[in-house]
N, CA, C and O of each residue as an XYZ file, in Angstrom:
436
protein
N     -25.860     10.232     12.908
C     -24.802      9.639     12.110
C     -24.175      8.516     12.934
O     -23.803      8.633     14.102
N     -24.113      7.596     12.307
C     -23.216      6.129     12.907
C     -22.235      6.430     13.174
O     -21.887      7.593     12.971
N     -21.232      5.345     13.840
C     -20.063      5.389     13.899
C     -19.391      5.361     12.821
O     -18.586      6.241     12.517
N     -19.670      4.242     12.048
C     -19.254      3.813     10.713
C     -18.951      5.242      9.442
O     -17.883      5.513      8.893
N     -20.356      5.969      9.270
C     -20.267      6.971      8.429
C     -19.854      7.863      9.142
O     -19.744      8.712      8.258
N     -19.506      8.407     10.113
C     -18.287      9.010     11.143
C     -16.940      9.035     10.474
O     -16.301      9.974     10.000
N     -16.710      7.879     10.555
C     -15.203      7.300     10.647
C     -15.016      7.223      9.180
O     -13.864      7.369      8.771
N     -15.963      7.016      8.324
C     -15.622      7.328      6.816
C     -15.825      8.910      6.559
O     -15.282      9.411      5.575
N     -16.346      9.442      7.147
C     -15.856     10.657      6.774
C     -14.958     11.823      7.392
O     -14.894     13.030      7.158
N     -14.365     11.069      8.177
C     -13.148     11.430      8.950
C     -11.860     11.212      7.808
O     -10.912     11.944      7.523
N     -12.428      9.389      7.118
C     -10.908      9.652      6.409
C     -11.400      9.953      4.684
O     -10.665      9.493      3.810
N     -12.301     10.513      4.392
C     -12.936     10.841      3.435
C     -11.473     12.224      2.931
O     -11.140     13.159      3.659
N     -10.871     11.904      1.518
C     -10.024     12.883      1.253
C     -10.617     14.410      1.034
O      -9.966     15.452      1.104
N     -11.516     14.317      0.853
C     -12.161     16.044      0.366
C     -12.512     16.166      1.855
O     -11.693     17.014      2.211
N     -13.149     15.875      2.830
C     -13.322     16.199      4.005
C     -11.598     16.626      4.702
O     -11.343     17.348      5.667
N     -10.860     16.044      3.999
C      -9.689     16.234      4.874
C      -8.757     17.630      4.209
O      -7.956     18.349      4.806
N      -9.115     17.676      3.055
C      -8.364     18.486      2.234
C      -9.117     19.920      2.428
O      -8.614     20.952      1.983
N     -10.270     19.907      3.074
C     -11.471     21.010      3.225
C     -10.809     21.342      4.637
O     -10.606     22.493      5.023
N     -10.561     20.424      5.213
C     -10.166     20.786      7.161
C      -8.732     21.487      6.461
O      -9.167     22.542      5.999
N      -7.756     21.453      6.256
C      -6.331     21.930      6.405
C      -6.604     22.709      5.784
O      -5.692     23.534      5.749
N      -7.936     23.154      4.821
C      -7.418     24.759      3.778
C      -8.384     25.454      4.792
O      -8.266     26.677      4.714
N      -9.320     25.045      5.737
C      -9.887     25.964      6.758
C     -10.763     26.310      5.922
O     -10.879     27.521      6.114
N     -11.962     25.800      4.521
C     -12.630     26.291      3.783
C     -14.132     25.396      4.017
O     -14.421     24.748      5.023
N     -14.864     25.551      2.938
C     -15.740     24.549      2.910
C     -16.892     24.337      3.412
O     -17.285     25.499      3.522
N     -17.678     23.728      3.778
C     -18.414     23.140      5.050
C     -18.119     23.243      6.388
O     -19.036     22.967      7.162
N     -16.888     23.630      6.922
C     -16.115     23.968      8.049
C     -15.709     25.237      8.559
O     -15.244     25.527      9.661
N     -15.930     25.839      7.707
C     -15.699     26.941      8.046
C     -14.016     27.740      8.030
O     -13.282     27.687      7.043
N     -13.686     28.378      9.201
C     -12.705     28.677      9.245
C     -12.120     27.687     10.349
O     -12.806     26.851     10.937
N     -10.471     27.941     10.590
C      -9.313     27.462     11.057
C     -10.192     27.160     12.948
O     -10.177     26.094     13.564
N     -10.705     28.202     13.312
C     -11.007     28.526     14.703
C     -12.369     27.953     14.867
O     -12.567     27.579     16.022
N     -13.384     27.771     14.040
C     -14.449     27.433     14.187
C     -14.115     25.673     14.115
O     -14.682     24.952     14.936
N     -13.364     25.192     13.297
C     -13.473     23.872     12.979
C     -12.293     22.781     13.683
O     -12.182     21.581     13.430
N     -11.364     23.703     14.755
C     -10.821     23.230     15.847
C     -12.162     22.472     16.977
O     -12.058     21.292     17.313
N     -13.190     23.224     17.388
C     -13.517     22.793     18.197
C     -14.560     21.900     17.376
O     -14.514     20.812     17.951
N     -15.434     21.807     16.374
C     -15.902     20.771     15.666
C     -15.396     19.564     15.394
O     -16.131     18.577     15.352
N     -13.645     19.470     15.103
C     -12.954     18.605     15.380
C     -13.097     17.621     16.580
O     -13.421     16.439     16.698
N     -12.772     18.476     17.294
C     -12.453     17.581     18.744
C     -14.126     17.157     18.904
O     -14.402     16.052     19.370
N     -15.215     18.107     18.488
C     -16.310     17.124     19.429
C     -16.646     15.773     18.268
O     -17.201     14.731     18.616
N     -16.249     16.020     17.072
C     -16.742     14.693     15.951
C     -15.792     13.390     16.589
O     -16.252     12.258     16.742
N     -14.213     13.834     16.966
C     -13.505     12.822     17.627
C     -13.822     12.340     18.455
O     -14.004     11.124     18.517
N     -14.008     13.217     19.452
C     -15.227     12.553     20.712
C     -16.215     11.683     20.512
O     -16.402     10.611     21.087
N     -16.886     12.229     19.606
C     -18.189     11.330     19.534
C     -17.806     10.059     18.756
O     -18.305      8.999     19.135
N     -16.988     10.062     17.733
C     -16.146      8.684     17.618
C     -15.764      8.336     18.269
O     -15.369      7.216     17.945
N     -15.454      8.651     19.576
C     -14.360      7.731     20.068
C     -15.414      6.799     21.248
O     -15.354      5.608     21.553
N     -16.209      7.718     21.653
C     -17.373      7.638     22.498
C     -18.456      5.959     21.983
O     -18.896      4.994     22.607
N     -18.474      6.454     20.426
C     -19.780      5.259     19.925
C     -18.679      3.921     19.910
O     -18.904      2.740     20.172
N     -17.479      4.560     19.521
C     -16.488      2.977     19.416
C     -16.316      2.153     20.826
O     -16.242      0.928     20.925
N     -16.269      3.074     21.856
C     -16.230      2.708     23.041
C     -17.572      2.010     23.606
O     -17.662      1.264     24.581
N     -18.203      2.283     23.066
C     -19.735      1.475     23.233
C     -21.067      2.523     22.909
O     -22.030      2.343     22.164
N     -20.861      3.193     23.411
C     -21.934      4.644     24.157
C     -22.739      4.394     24.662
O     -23.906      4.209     24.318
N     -22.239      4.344     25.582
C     -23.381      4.044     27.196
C     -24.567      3.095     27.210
O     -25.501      3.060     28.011
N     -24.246      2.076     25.790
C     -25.703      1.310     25.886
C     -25.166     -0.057     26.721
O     -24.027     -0.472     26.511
N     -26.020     -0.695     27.634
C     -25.517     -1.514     28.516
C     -25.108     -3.079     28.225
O     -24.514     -3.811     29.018
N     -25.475     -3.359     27.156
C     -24.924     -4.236     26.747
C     -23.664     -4.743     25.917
O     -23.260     -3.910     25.106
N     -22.892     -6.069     25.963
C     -21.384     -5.638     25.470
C     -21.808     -5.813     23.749
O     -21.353     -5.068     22.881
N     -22.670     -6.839     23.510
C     -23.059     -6.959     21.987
C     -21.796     -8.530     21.688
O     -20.886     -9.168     22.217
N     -22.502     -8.446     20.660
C     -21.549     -9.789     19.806
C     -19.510     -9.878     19.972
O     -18.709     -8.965     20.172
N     -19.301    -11.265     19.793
C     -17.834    -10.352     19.409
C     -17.395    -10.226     18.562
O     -16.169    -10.145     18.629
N     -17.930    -10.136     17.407
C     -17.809     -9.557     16.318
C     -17.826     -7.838     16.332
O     -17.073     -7.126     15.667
N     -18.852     -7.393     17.238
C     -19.399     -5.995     17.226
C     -18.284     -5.754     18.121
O     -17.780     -4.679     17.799
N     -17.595     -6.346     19.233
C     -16.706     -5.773     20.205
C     -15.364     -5.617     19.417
O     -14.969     -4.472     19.201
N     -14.811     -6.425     19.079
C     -13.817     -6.328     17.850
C     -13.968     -5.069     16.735
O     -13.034     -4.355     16.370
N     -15.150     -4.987     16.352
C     -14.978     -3.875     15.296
C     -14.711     -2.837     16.080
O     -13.636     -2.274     15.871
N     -15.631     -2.285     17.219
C     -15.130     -1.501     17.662
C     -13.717     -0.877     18.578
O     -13.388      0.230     19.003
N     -13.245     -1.981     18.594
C     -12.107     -1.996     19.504
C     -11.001     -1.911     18.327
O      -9.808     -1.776     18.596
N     -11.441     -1.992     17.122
C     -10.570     -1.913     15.534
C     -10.900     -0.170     15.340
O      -9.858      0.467     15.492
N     -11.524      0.286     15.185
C     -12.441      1.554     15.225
C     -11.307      2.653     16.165
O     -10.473      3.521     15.904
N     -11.644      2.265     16.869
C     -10.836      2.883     19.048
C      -9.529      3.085     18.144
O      -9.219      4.094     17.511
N      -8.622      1.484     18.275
C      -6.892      1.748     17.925
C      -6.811      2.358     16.239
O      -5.701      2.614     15.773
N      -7.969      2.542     15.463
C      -7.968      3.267     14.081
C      -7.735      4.901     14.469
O      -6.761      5.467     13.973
N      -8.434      5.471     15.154
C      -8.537      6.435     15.624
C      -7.563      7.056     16.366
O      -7.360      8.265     16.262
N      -6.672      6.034     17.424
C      -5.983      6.270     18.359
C      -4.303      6.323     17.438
O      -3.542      7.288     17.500
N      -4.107      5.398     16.857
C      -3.008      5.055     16.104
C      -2.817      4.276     14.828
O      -2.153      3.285     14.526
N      -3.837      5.276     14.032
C      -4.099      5.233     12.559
C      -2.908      3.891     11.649
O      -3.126      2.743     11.260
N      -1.721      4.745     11.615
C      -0.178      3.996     11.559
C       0.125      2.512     11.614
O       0.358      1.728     10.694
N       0.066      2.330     12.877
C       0.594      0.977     13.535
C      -0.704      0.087     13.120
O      -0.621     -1.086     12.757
N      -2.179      0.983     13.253
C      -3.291     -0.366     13.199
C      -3.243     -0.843     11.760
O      -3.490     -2.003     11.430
N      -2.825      0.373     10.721
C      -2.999      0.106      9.007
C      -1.980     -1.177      9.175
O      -2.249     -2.292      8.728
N      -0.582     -0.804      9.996
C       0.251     -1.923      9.631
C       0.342     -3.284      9.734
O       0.803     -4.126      8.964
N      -0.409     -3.400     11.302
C      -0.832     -4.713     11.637
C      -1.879     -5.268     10.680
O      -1.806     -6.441     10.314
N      -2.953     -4.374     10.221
C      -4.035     -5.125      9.400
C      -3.003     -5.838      8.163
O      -2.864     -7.017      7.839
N      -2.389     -4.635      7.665
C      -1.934     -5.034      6.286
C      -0.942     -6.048      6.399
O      -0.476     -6.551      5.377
N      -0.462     -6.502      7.851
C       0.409     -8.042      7.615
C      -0.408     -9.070      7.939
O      -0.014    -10.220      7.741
N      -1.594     -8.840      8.454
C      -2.073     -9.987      8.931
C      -2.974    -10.381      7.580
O      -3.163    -11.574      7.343
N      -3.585     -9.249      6.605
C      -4.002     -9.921      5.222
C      -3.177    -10.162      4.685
O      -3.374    -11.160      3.992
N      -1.608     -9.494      4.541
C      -1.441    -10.466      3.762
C      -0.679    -11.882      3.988
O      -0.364    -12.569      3.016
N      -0.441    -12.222      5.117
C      -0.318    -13.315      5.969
C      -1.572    -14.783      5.470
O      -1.290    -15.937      5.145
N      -2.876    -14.148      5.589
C      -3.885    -14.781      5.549
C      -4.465    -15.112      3.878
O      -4.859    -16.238      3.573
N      -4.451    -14.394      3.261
C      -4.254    -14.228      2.087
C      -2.697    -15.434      0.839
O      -2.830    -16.168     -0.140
N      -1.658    -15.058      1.537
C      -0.787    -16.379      1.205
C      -1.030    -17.518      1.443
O      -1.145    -18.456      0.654
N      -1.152    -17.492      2.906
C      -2.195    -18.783      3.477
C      -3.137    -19.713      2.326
O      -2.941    -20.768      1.722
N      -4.026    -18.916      2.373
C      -5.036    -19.468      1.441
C      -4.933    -19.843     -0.048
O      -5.380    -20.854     -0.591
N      -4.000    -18.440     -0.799
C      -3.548    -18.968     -1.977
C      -2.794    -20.372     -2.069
O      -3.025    -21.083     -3.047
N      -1.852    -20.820     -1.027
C      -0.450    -22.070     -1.062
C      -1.756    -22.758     -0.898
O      -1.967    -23.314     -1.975
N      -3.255    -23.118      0.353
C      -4.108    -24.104      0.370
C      -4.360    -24.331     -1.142
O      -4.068    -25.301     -1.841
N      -4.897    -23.327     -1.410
C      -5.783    -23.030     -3.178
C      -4.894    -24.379     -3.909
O      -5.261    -25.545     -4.056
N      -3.514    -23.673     -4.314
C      -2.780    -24.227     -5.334
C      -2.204    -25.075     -4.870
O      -1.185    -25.177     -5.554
N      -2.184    -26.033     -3.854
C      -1.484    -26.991     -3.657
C      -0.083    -27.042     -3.180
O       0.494    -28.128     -3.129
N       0.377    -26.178     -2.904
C       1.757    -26.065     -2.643
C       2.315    -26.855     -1.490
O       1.574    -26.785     -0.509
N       3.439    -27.617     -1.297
C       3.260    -28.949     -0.324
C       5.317    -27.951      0.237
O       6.243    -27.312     -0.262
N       4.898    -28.470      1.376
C       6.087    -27.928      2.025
C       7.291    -28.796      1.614
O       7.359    -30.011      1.425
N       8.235    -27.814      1.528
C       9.905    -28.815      0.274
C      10.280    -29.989      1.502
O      10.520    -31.075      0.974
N      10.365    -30.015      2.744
C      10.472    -31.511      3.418
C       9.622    -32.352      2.863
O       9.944    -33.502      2.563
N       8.469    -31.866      2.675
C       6.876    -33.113      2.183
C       7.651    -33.161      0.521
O       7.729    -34.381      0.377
N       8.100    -32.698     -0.450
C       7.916    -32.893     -1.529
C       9.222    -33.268     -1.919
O       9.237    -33.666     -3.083
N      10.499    -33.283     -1.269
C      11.752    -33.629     -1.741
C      11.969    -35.787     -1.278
O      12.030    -36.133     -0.098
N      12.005    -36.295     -1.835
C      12.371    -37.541     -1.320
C      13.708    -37.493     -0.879
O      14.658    -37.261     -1.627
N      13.811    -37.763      0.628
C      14.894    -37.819      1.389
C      15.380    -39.537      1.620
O      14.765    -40.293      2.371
N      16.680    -39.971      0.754
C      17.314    -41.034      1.207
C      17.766    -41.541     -0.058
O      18.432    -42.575     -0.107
């Protein structure tokens, strides 16, 4: 299993709703503590690279280093993503439609 389908089924809601009732595919409360920690591990492990010696693109270093602080601090990373789209996103709409900054569009004098 990838990192990728890892990490989607980490935040997969029936996978999550199966872990807190201790049912499922998981078993019980005691069995799926330590299944936990080694699936985290091994996420945290492939995001970190996993031992292959090369650093890869930086595209690929970025995702994973997005991956790492997803994992590490779920919270803060949703928040930063979600200002920086929609930061980037306004951006592009004001390019789109023309929107001219009110100094550029007011005649001053």
């Amino acid at each position: 299993m990838d990192i990728n389908e890892e990490v989607a089924r980490n935040l997969d809601p029936k996978f999550l709703k199966e872990r807190r009732a201790g049912t499922g595919c998981l078993g019980g409360l005691d069995g799926e503590a330590g299944r936990w920690e080694a699936s985290r591990r091994a996420t945290m492990a492939a995001a970190a690279g996993g031992g292959g010696g090369e650093e890869g693109s930086l595209a690929r270093r970025v995702w994973r280093t997005y991956l790492r602080q997803l994992q590490l601090h779920p919270l803060r990373t949703k928040m930063i993503m979600s200002g920086c789209l929609a930061g980037v996103s306004d951006s592009v709409a004001q390019k789109l439609s023309g929107y001219q900054r009110i100094e550029d569009a007011l005649p001053l004098g």
